[in-house]
Structure formats: structure tokens, C-alpha cells
C-alpha positions as CSV (number, residue, x, y, z in Angstrom):
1,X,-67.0,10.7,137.2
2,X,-67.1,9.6,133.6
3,X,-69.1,7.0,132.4
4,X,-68.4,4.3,130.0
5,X,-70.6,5.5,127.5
6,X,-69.1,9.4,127.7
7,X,-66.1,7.6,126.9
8,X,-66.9,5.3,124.4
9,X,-69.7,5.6,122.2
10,X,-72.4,2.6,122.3
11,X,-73.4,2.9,119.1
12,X,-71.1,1.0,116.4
13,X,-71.5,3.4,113.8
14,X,-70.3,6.2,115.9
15,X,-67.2,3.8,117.0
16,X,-66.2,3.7,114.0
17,X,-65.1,7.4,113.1
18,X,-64.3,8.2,116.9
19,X,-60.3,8.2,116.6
20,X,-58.6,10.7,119.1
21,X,-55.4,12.4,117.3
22,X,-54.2,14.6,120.4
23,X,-50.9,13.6,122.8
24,X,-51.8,12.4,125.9
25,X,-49.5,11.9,128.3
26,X,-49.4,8.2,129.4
27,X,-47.5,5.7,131.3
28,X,-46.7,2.1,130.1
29,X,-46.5,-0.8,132.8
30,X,-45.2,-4.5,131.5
31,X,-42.7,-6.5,130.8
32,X,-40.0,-6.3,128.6
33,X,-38.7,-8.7,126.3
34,X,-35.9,-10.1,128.3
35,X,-39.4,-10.5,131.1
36,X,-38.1,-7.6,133.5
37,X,-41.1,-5.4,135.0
38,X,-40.9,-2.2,133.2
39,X,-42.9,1.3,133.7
40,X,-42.5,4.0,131.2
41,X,-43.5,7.4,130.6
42,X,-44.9,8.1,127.4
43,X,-46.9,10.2,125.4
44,X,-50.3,8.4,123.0
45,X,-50.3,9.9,119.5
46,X,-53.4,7.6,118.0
47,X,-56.4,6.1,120.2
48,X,-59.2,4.7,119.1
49,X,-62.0,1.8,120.6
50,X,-60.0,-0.5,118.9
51,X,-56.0,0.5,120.1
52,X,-53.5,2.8,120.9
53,X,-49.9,3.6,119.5
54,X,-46.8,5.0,121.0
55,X,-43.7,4.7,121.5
56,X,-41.2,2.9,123.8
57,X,-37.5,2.8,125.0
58,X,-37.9,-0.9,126.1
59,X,-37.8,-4.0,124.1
60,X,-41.2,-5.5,123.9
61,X,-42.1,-8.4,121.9
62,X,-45.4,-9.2,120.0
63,X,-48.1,-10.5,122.2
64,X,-46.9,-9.3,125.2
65,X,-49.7,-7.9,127.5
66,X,-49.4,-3.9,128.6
67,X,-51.0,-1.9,130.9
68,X,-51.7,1.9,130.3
69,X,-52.6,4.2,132.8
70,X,-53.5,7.7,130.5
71,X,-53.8,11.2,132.1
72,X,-57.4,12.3,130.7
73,X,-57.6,16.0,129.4
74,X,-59.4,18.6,131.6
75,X,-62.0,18.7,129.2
76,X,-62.9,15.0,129.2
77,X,-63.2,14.7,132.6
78,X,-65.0,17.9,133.7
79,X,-62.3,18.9,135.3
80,X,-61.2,16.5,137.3
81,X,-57.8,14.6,137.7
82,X,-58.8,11.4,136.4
83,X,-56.6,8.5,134.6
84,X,-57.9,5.6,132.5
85,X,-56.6,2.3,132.8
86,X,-56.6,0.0,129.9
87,X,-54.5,-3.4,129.0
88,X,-53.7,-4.4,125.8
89,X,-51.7,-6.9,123.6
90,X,-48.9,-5.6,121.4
91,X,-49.9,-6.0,117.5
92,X,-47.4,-4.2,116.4
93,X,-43.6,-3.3,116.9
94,X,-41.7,-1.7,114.6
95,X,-38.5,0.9,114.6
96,X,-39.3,4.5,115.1
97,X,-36.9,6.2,112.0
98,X,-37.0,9.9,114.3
99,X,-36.1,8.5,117.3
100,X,-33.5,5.3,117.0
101,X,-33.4,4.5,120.7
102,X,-37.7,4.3,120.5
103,X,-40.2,1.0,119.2
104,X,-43.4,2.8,117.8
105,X,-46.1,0.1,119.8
106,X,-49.2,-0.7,118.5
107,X,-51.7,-2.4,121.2
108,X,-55.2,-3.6,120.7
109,X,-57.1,-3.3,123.6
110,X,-58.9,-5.9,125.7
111,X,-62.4,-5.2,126.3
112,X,-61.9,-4.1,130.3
113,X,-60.8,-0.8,131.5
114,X,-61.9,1.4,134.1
115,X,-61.3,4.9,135.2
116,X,-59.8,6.0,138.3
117,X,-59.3,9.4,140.6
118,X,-55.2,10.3,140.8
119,X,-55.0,11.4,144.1
């Protein structure tokens, strides 16, 4: 299993410049801004230590509180089927001019998360 630290660097200086470019596929749990339960597939396009951005079909509004639960790449997890789970607050909402029915979300994470075995 990963650790924390394989994950996330502990240095600050190395935090800094560790931004992952690469799709990962992802789902979204919340609510939505009418306050309906929501889960959506998605796929990440920017992570970082800091956030994540993606986009969404459902409404959300600012400050709302998201879960994500992201498939981690063979690579990353020595092969394993493992998921991280990370919640967040929405900074960020804003229309998505390639896809008119999707919100490109920003979410800054909270400081927990944890990593768990799909299966």
C-alpha cells in the first residue's frame, strides 16, 4: 500500500513543483446546488497538493464540500487496484466553453485523505 509520503512529498519545496497533468478517471460525490446527493463520473485534468479541477454536469455552488474517490494509475500504486479519497471545497465554478452542458470545478483540498483497496 502507498504511503502518505509516496504520495505527497514532505518536503515543501518539492510540493511546490509536484503538479500531476495526466486524466485520471474519478468520481465526484456531493451535493448539488438545489442540495440533492449527487455522484458523478468524471475524469481529473490538473492535481496538485493544493487542488484538483474537473468538470461536472451538476450544478454546484461555491463552498460546497465534495468528495473524490480517484482510480490511481498502475504505476502509482505498484500495481495494485487502489483509489484515493480526498474532500474538498469548491473555489471555483465557471462554464466550460467545449462542453455547454459541463462546470469546469476547481476544489482545494482539506488536509485529510486516505487511500483505500477497490475490491
Amino acid at each position: 500500500m502507498l504511503s502518505k509520503s509516496s504520495l505527497l512529498s514532505s518536503s515543501k519545496a518539492e510540493r511546490k513543483d509536484q503538479i500531476f497533468n495526466l486524466p485520471l478517471p474519478t468520481a465526484v460525490e456531493g451535493r448539488d446546488a438545489a442540495g440533492r446527493s449527487f455522484q458523478e463520473k468524471t475524469v481529473l485534468f490538473y492535481i496538485s497538493h493544493h487542488g484538483a479541477s474537473f468538470n461536472l454536469v451538476n450544478s454546484i455552488t461555491l463552498g460546497s464540500k465534495l468528495k473524490l474517490i480517484i482510480d490511481l494509475p498502475p504505476s502509482l500504486s505498484d500495481d495494485q487496484n487502489l483509489k484515493l479519497v480526498i474532500s474538498g471545497k469548491v473555489a471555483l465554478v465557471e462554464a466550460n466553453h467545449s462542453h455547454h452542458s459541463r462546470h469546469r470545478v476547481s476544489l482545494r483540498f482539506e488536509n485529510k485523505y486516505f487511500i483505500k483497496a477497490d475490491g
